[in-house]
C-alpha positions as CSV (number, residue, x, y, z in Angstrom):
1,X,4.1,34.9,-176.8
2,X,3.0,33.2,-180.1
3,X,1.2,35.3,-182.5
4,X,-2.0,32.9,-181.9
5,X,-1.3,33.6,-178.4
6,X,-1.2,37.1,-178.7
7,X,-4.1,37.7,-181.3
8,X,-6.2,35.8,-178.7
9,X,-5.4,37.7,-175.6
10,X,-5.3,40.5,-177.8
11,X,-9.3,39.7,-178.5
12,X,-10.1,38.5,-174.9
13,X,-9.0,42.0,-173.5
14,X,-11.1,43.7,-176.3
15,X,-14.5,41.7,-175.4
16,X,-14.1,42.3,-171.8
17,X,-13.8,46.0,-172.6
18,X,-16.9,46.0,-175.2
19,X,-19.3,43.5,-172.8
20,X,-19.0,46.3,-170.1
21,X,-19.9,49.5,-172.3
22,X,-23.2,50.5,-173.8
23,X,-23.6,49.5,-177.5
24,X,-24.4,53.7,-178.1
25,X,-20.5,53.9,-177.2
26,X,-19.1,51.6,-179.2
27,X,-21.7,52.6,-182.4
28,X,-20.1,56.2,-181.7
29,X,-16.4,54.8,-181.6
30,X,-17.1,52.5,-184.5
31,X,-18.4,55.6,-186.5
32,X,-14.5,57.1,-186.5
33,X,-13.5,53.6,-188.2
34,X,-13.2,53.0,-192.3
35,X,-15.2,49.4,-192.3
36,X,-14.1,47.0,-195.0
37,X,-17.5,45.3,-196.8
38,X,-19.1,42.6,-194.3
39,X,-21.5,40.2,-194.5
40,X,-23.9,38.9,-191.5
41,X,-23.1,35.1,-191.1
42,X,-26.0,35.1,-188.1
43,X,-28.1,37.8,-188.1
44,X,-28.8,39.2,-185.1
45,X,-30.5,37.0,-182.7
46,X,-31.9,36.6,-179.0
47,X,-32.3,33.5,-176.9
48,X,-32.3,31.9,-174.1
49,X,-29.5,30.1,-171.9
50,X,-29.4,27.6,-168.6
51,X,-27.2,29.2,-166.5
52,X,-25.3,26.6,-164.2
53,X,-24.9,27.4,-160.5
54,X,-22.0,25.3,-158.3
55,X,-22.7,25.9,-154.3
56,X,-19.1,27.4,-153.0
57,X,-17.8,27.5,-156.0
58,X,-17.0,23.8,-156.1
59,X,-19.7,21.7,-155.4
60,X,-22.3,19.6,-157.6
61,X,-23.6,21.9,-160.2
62,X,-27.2,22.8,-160.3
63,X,-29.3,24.8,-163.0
64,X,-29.9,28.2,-161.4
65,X,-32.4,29.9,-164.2
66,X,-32.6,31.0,-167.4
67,X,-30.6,34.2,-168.9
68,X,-31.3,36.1,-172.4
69,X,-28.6,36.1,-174.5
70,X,-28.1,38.1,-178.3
71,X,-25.9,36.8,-180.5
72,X,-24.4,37.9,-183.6
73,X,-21.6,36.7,-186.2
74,X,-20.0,38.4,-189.0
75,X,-18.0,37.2,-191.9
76,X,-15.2,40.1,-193.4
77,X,-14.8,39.6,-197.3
78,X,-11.2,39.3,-196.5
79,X,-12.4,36.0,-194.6
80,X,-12.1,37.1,-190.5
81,X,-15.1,35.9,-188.9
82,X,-16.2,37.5,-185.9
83,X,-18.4,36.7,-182.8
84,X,-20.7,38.5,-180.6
85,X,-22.4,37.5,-177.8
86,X,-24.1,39.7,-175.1
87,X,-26.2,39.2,-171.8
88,X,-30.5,40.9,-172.2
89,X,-31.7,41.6,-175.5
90,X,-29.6,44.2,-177.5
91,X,-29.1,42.9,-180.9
92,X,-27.0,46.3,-182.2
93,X,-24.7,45.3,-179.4
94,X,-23.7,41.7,-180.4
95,X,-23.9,42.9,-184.1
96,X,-20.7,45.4,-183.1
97,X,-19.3,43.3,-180.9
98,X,-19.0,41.0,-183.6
99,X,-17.6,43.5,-186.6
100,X,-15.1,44.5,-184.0
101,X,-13.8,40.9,-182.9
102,X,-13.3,40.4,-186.7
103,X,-11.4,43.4,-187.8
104,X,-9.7,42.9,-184.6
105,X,-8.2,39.9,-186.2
106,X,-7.7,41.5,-190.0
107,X,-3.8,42.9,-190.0
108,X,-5.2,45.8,-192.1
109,X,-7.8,46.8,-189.4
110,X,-6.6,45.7,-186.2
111,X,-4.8,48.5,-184.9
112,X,-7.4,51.2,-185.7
113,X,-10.1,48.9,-183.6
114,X,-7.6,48.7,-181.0
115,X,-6.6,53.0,-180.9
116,X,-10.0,54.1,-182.0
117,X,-12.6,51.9,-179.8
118,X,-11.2,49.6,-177.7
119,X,-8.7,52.1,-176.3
120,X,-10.7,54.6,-175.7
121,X,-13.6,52.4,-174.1
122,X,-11.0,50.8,-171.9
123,X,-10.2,54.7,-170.1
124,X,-14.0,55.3,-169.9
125,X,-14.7,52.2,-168.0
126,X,-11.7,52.3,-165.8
127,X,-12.5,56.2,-164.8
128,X,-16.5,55.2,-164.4
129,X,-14.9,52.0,-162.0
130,X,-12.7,54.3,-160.4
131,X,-15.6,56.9,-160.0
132,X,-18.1,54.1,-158.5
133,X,-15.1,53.0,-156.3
134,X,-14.4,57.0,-154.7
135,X,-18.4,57.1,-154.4
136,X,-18.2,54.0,-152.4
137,X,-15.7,54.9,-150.7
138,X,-17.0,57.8,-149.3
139,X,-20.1,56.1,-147.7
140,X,-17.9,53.9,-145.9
141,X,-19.0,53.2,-142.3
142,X,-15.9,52.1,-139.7
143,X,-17.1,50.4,-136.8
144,X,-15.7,50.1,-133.5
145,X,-16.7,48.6,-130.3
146,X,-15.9,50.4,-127.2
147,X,-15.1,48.3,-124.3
148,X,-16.8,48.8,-121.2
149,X,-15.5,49.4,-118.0
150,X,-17.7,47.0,-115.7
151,X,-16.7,43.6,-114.8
């Protein structure tokens, strides 16, 4: 794997992780991290966004309603630029989001984000999807039908 290749999977896997968690854990993660000085490129910022629809999956696309989106993107002084962008309306979220995804890509930086926050955050939301899984689980119905013996 390239190092583009691997600095981008390396940032996809992080996102996932950070989209999933509330932006109180990664603001407590990010608090155990030495960050470099920063600069806001876009504030802070909610919107709006079509979201598209496709019936099955592959059909004629179709606009299925409007989704609020924040969005943030911050600008390292070493010159890493980072993007956040998260479904509803929390602005601190996006705003981390971002600082991480660009000290994700500093060389000086990047393996702290990845031990400190992302790591961590990863183990938390596999143990709460594990949890929700087991509690599932246990409700589980099986049904049967019982044959009769007329006819």
């Amino acid at each position: 794997m390239s190092g583009d290749t691997a600095l981008q999977e390396r940032r996809k896997g992080a996102m996932r992780v950070l989209a999933h968690v509330p932006s109180a854990d990664i603001g407590t993660r990010m608090a155990e991290v030495t960050v470099p000085p920063h600069r806001e490129l876009r504030a802070a910022e909610s919107g709006l966004v079509m979201v598209r629809g496709r019936v099955g999956g592959d059909g004629a696309p179709f606009n299925l309603g409007e989704a609020t989106v924040s969005r943030a993107a911050i600008r390292l002084d070493s010159g890493e630029v980072g993007f956040g962008y998260v479904l509803g309306r929390d602005s601190d979220k996006a705003r981390l989001i971002a600082l991480c995804d660009a000290l994700l890509q500093s060389p000086e930086h990047a393996q702290a984000i990845e031990t400190k926050v992302v790591a961590p955050l990863r183990a938390q939301l596999r143990a709460d999807q594990q949890r929700s899984a087991a509690e599932a689980a246990a409700t589980r119905v099986d049904f049967y039908t019982m044959v009769r013996g007329e006819g």
